[in-house]
N, C-alpha and C positions, 0 to 999 in steps of 0.2 A: 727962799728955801722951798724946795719942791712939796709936795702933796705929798705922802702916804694912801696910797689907794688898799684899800682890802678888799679881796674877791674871794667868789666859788665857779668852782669848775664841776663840770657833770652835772646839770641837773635836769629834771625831768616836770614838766608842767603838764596839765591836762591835754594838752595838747598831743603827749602821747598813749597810746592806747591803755599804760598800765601807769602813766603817772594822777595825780590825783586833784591836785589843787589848779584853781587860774594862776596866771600870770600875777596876776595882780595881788594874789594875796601871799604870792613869794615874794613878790618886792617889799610887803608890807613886813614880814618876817626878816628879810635883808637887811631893810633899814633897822628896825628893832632892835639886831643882832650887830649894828656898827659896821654892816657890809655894805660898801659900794659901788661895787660892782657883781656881774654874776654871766654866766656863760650859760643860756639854758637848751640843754642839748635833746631835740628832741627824736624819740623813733620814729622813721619814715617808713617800716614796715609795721602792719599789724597783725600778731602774731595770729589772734580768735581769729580776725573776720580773711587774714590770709590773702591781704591787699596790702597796696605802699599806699601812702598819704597820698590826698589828690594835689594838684597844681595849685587850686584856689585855695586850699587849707595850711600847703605850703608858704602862699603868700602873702596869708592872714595871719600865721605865727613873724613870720618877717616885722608885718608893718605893725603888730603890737607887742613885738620887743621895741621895733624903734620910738613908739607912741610913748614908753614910759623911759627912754634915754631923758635924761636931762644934764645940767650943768654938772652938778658932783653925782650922778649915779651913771650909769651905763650896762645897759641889755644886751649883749652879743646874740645872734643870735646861732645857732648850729643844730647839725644833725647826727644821729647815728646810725648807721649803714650797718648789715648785716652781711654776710656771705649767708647763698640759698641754704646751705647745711647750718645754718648759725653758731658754726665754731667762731669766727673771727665777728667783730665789730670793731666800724672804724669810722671816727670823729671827724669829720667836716665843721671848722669853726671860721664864722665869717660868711654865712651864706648870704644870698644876695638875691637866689633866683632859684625857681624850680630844678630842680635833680631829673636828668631823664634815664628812668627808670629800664630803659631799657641795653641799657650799660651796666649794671651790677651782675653778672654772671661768676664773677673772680674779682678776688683783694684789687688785682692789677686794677682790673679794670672802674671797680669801685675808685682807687686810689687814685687815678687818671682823668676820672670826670669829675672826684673833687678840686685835685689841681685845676682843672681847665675852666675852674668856679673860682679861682683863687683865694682856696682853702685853705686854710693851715688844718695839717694831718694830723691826729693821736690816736694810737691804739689802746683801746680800752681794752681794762682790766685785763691783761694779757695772758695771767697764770690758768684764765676760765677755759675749758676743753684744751688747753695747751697751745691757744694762739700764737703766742708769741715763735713757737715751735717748728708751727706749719709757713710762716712766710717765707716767702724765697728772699735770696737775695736783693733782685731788682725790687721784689716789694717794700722788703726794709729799705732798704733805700729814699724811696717815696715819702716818708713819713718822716714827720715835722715832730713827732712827741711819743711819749708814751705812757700810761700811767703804770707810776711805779708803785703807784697808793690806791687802791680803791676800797672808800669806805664799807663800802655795804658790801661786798666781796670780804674784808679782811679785817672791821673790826673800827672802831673809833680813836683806837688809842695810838698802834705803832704798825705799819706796816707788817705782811709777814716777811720779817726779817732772813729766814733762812732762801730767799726769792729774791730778796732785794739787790744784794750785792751782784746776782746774775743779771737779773733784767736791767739794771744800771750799767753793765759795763756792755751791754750791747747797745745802749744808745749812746753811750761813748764813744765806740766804734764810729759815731757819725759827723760832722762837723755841729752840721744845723740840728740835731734832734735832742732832745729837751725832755726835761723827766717832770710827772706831773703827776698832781694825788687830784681825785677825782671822788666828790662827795655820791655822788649815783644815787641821786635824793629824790624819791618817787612820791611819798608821803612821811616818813617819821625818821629818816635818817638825820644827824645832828649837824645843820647848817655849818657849823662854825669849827666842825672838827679840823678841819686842816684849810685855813685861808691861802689864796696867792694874795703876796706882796708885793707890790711896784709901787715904786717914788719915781716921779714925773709930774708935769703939766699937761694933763691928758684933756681937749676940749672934745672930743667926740667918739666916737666906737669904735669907728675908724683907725685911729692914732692909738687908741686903748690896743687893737689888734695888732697894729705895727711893730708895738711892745713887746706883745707877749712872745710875735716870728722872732726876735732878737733874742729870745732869750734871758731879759730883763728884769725876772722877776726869781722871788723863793718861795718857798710852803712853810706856810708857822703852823705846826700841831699842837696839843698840851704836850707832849712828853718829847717829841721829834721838831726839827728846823730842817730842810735841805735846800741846797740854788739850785737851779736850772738844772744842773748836771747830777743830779742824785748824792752830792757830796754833804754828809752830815754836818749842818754849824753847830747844833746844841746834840748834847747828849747830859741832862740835867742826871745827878743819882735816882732820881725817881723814876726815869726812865732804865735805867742800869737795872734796878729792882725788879719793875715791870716786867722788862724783857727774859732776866732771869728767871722770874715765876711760872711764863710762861714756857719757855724752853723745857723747865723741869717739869711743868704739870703736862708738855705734850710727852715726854721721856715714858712720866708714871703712864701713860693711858698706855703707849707701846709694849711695856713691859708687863700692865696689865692683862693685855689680850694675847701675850705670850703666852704667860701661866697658865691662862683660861683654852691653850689649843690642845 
């Protein structure tokens, strides 16, 4: 019988300019939380000091994800990429080796030197400045994922719903591209809001990664389930209620500030 692996995607260790913990004490939090595995995605630009991460720093986040891989846990490690106007950001997972920085002028060209790293692509939190809006074609294209969930953008419980059913049928549109909830956990966001699932025999990070480019896996929320493709498994009553509450409570705020013109 294969493994049960539970992971997180998106996350942020001190290692980025505005994440907050080590490495070490997310793993100890992972473990705690029944998670094993985690994808920690770090920013290679920084926003105060208005520099990208140096080579050597780059390749000290590398070699202490892989220092705490082991048997049943696994460290991927990845990056995220800004466009210079910082409308878009875009997920480099599987890095290996320094980013040269002097290739990020455009998505394209971002997208082009993470493939030539043999990256798997996601676009993060796409709804933020209307990302997902400004890509071109050949850009979408490029991209291996996208999140259709991000926690700390949309909340812990359910995706914003009236977003999801678009940003899902554009990564439909693509053979390879794959829909992803992404925890964006810098300090206090909740670990465990929406796990990836995969059952496998996974012995390295490697093989863990080869996984996830297939497509292989789904997101367990409290209230939401979806596979790969953005297609809901669960929609439990509680979530029914949930979503209703919320739909009517954004209605009142609209019709509120109607009255109030």
């Amino acid at each position: 019988m294969m493994k049960v692996w539970k992971g997180i995607f998106h996350i942020h260790s001190n290692f980025s300019y505005d994440g907050k913990l080590p490495i070490e004490q997310i793993v100890k939090l992972c473990k705690k939380n029944g998670i094993n595995f985690l994808i920690l995605t770090e920013h290679i630009y920084d926003r105060d000091k208005k520099e990208f991460m140096s080579d050597g720093k780059i390749e000290s986040f590398i070699k202490e994800c892989a220092s705490f891989s082991e048997e049943d846990f696994h460290v991927v490690p990845a990056v995220e990429i800004p466009t210079p106007d910082n409308k878009i950001h875009i997920i480099g997972v599987g890095i290996k080796k320094p980013i040269n920085t002097d290739k990020l002028s455009t998505p394209l060209k971002i997208l082009s030197e993470l493939k030539e790293k043999n990256c798997l692509t996601v676009l993060a939190h796409p709804l933020k400045n209307k990302a997902i809006a400004i890509l071109k074609e050949e850009e979408l294209n490029m991209l291996n994922g996208i999140e259709i969930w991000n926690i700390k953008e949309e909340g812990r419980f359910i995706p914003d719903m009236q977003n999801y059913s678009s940003i899902t049928k554009v990564a439909n549109r693509y053979k390879d591209m794959f829909c992803y909830a992404g925890i964006d956990f810098h300090l206090s966001e909740p670990l465990s809001a929406a796990e990836m699932i995969i059952s496998a025999d996974i012995r390295s990070s490697d093989e863990l990664l080869e996984i996830i480019k297939k497509g292989n896996f789904y997101f367990n929320g409290k209230f939401i389930t979806f596979n790969s493709k953005g297609e809901i498994q669960k929609a439990p009553v509680s979530y029914i209620v949930y979503a209703f509450c919320k739909l009517l409570y954004g209605t009142k705020r609209i019709l509120s500030k109607l009255r109030n013109r």
